[in-house]
C-alpha positions in Angstrom: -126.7 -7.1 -47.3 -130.3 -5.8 -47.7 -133.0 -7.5 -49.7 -136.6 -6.6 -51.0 -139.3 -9.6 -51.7 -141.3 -7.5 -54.3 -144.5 -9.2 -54.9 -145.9 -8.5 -51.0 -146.4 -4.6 -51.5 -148.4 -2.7 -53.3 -146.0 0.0 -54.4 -142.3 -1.5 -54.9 -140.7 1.5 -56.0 -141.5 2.7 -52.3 -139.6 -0.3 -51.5 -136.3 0.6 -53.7 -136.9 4.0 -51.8 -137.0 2.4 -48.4 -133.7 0.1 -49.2 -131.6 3.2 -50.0 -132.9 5.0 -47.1 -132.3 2.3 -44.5 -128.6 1.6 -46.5 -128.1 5.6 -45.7 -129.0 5.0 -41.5 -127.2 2.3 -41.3 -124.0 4.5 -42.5 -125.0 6.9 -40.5 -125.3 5.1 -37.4 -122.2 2.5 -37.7 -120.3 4.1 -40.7 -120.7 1.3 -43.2 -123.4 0.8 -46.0 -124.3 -2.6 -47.1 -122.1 -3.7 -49.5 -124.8 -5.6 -51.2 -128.9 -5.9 -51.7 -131.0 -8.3 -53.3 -134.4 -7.6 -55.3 -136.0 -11.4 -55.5 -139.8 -11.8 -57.0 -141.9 -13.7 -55.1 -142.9 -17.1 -57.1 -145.9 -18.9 -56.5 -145.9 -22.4 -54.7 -147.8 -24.9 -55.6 -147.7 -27.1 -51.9 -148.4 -24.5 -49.7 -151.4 -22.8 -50.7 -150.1 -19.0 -50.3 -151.5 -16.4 -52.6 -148.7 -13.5 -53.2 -150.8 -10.3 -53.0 -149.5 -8.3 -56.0 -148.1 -11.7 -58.2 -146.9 -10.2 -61.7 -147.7 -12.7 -64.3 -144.8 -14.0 -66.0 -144.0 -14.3 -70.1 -143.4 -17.1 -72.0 -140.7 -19.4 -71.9 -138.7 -22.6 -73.3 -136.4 -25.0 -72.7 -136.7 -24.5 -68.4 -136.7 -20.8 -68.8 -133.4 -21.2 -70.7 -135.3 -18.8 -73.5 -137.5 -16.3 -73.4 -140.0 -16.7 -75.5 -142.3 -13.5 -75.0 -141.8 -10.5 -72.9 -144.9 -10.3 -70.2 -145.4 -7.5 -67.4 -142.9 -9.2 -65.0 -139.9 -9.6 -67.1 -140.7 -5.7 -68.2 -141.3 -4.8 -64.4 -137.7 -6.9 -63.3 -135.6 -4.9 -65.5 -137.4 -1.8 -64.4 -136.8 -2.4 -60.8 -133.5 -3.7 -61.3 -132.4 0.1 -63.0 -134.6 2.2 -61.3 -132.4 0.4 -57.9 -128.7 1.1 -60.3 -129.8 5.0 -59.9 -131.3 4.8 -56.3 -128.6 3.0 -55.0 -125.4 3.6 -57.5 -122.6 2.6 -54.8 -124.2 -0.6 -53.6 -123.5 -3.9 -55.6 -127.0 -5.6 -56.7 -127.1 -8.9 -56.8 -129.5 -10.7 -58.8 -131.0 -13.6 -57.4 -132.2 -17.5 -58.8 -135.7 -17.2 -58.5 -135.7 -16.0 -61.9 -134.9 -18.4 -64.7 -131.7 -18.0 -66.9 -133.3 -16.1 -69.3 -134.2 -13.7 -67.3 -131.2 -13.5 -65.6 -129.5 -12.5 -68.6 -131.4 -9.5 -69.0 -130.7 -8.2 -65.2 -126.4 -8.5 -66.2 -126.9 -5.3 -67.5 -128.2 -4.0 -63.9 -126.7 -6.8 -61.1 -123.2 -6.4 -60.3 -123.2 -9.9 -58.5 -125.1 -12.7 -59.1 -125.5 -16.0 -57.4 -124.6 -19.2 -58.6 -125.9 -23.0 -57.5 -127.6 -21.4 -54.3 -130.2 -23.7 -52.6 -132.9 -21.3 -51.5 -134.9 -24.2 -48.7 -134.0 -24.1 -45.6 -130.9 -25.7 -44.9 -130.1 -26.7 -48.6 -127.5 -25.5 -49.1 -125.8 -27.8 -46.1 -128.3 -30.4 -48.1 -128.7 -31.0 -44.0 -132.6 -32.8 -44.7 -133.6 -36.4 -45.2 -135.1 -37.6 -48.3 -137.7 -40.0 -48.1 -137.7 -43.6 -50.2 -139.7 -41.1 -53.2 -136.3 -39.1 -53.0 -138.6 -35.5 -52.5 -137.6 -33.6 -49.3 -139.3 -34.1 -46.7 -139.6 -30.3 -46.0 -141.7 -27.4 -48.2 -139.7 -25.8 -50.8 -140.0 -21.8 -49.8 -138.8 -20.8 -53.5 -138.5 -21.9 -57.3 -135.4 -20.9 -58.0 -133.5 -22.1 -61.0 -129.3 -22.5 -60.1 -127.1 -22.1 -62.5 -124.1 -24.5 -63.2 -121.1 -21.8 -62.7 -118.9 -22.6 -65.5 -121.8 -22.5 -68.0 -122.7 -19.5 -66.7 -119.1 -18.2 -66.9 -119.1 -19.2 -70.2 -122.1 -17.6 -71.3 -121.6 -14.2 -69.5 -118.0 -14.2 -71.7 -119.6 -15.0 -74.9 -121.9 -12.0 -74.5 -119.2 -9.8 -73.3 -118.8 -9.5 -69.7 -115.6 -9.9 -67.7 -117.0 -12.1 -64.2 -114.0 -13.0 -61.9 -115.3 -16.1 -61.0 -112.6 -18.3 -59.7 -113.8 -22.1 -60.9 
């Protein structure tokens, strides 16, 4: 799969147009597209002291960005990206990713045709391979916020709302 961290460039759509673009070489060259690609948002972190160049402020939300609350510029420039990349790139799956919180995730069903469920975005979390010391933090930065999903709440929720997911759980 391909990806996009939008929140580093100045111009994303540039970036959708780049993704589709390299997805068409890469066919060219070994006859195979990417079956997937990923549009995460950069999130500010709090321990490391790195200032994302082109940070969209986000809206207003409750219950751990279970709800949204009020619509700012990045929930309005998400969905944008997330269709503008369903016309650029019709035949490959997008996959919406846990650095935005389930409210927002809801909105980007209409446009993801994947999404990801309980993914651990640190290094090596997912094989939860790192120590934790006596505080029971890591002992390693966190790279992301990302907000995983329990998968049969999810499930649940998507059916309620009218989707079909072939989840297997």
């Amino acid at each position: 799969g391909l990806g996009a961290l939008f929140g580093l460039y100045r111009f994303p759509i540039e970036e959708i147009e780049s993704l589709r673009l390299h997805a068409e070489e890469l066919e060219r060259n070994f006859g195979k597209k990417p079956a997937r690609v990923c549009f995460p948002s950069a999130n500010e972190l709090r321990n490391i002291g790195v200032d994302i160049p082109y940070f969209i402020k986000r809206g207003s939300y409750n219950n751990g960005r279970e709800e949204l609350v009020e619509m700012g510029h990045y929930e309005k420039f998400d969905e944008l990206l997330y269709a503008l990349a369903k016309l650029a790139i019709p035949t490959i799956s997008i996959v919406s990713s846990e650095r935005d919180g389930p409210a927002m995730l809801r909105i980007l069903d209409k446009y993801a045709t994947c999404t990801t469920l309980n993914v651990h975005s640190g290094v090596g979390d997912n094989a939860n391979i790192f120590c934790r010391n006596g505080e029971g933090s890591k002992v390693h930065f966190e790279q992301t916020t990302d907000f995983p999903r329990e998968p049969i709440k999810t499930k649940q929720d998507m059916i309620k709302r009218g989707y079909n997911p072939i989840l297997n759980i």
